[in-house]
N, C-alpha and C positions, 0 to 999 in steps of 0.2 A: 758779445759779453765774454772776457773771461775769466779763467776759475777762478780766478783770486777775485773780481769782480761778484760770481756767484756766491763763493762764502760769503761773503759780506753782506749781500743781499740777504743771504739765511740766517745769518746774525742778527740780521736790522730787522727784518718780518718774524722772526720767532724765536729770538735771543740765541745766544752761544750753545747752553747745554743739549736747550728740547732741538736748537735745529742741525746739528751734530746728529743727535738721535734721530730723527726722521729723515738724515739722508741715509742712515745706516738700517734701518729699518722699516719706512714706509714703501711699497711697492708699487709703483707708477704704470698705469696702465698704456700712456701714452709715449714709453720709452722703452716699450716691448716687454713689461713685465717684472723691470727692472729696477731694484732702489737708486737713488741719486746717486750711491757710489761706486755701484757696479755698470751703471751707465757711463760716467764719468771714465773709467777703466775700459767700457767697451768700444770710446771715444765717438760717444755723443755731445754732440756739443753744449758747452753749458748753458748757451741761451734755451734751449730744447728742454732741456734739462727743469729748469728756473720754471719755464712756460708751464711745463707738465705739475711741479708741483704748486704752481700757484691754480691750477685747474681743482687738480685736486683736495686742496688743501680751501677753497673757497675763497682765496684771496681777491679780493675787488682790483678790477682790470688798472685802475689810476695808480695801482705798486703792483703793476707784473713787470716793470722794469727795474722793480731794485727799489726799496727805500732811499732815498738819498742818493738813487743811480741817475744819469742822464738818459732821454729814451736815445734807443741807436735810431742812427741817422739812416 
């Protein structure tokens, strides 16, 4: 996946505004503690990134790859 790949993703699972807002503020426990954006900066990758918050966020496994993403191969 990438980044441009994961906005989109965050767009498409929790619209523009709120998911802007939860990568700047929700804290991921599966990216060392880290919100999506500070992860992203500490270059984790954005699949990593995506996975953690559809973990935490309770997204159903059939869109942990993206709304309207391809699964990777």
């Amino acid at each position: 996946m990438r980044l441009s790949e994961f906005w989109i993703a965050m767009t498409d699972e929790f619209g523009s505004s709120y998911g802007r807002t939860l990568a700047q503020d929700f804290v991921l426990t599966d990216v060392g503690g880290r919100t999506a954006e500070e992860a992203i900066a500490a270059g984790v990758p954005p699949r990593e990134i995506w996975i953690a918050v559809c973990r935490a966020c309770d997204v159903p496994e059939s869109r942990w790859y993206g709304v309207g993403q391809l699964r990777d191969r």
